[in-house]
C-alpha positions as CSV (number, residue, x, y, z in Angstrom):
1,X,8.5,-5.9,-18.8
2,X,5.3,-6.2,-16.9
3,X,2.3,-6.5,-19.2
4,X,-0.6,-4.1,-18.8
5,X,-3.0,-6.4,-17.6
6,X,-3.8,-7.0,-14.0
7,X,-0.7,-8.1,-12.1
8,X,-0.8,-10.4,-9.3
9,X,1.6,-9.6,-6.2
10,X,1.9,-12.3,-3.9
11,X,3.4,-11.4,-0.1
12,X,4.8,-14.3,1.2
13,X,4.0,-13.0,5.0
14,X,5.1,-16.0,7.3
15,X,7.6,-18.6,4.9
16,X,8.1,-19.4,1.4
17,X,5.9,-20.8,-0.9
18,X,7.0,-24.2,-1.6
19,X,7.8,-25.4,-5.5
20,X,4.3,-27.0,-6.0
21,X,2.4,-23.8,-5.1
22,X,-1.4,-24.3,-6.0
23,X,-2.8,-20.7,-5.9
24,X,0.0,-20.1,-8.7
25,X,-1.9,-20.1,-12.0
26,X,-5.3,-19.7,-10.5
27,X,-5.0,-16.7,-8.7
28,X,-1.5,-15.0,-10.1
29,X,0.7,-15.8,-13.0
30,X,3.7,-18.0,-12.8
31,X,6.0,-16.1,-11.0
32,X,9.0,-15.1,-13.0
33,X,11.1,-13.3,-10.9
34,X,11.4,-12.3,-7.4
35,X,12.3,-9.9,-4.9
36,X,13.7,-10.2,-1.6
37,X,12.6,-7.9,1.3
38,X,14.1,-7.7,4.4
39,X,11.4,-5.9,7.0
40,X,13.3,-3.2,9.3
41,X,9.7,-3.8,11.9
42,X,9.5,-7.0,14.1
43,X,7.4,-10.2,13.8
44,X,4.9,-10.2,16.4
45,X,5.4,-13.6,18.0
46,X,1.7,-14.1,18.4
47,X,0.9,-13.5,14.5
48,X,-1.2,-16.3,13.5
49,X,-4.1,-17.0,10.6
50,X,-6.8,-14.9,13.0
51,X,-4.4,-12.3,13.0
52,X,-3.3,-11.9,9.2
53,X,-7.2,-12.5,7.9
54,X,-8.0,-9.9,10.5
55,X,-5.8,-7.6,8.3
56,X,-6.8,-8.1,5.1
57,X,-10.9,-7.8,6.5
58,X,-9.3,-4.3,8.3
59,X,-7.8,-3.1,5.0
60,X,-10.8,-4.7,2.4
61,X,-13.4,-2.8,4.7
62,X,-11.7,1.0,4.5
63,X,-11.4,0.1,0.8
64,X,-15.1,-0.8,0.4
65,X,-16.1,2.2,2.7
66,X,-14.2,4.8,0.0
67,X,-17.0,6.3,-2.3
68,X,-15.1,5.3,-5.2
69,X,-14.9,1.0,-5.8
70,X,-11.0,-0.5,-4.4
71,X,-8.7,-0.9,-7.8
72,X,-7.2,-4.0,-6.0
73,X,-8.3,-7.4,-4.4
74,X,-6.7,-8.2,-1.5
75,X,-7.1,-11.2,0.0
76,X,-5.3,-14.6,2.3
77,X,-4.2,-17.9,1.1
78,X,-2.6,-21.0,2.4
79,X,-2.9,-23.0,5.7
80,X,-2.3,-20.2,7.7
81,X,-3.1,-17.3,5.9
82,X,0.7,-17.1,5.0
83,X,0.1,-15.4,2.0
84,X,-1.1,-11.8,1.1
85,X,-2.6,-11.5,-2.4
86,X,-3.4,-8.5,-4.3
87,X,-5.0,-8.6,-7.8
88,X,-5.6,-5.7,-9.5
89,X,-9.3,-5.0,-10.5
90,X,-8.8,-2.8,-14.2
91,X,-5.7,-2.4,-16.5
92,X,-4.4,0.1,-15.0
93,X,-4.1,0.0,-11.1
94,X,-0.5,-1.7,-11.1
95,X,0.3,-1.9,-14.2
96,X,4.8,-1.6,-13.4
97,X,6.9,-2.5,-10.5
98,X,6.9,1.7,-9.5
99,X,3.2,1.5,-9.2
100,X,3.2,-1.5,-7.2
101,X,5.8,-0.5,-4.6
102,X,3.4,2.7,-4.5
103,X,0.8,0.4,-3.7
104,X,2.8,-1.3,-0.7
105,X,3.9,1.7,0.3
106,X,0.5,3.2,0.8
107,X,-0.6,-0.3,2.6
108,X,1.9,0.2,4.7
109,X,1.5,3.8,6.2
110,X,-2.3,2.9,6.6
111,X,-0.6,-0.3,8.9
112,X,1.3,2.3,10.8
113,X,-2.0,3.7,12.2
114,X,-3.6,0.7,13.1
115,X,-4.1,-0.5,17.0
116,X,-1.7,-3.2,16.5
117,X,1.2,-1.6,15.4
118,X,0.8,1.3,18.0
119,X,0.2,-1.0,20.9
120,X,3.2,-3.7,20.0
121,X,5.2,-1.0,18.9
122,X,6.2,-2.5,15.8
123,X,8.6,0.0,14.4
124,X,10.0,0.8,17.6
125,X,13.0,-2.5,17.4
């Protein structure tokens, strides 16, 4: 069971997170189990750290333009911005696995639209 305090989803987006993983701890709980997703879209081959911390400013900023205040943090971490973190900001924003894949799920149709995906066609492969 997930407790109902803020839960930490980390998105490994380039490679695993080695076994001495810093940010664990600090910015999420020790991960205690895991899931593995295979993407159906491509890797751009040019994705690199400008790229992925271009993303999370693109998606912070439509949060922070909303006139209600974002119920999740969302932020980079690692060498190469190889990790997406989201921290909820109350109780109740993700407080189970269904809420959270909601969350993702929403991130993801908003990634649809963006200029990136639409010019690199993405979900065309």
């Amino acid at each position: 069971m997930i407790p109902r305090i803020a839960l930490a989803l980390t998105i490994l987006l380039a490679s695993a997170a080695g076994a001495a993983d810093r940010h664990e701890g600090y910015y999420y709980p020790t991960v205690t189990g895991t899931e593995t997703y295979t993407a159906r879209a491509r890797t751009l081959a040019d994705s690199d750290r400008t790229r992925r911390i271009g993303f999370i400013v693109g998606v912070t900023r439509q949060q922070l333009s909303q006139d209600y205040p974002p119920e999740v943090a969302i932020f980079a971490k690692g060498a190469e911005a190889e990790k997406m973190i989201i921290l909820a900001l109350n109780r109740d924003a993700i407080s189970n696995l269904f809420q959270a894949r909601a969350m993702l799920a929403q991130m993801t149709a908003v990634a649809r639209s963006t200029e990136v995906f639409i010019q690199n066609q993405v979900e065309e492969t």
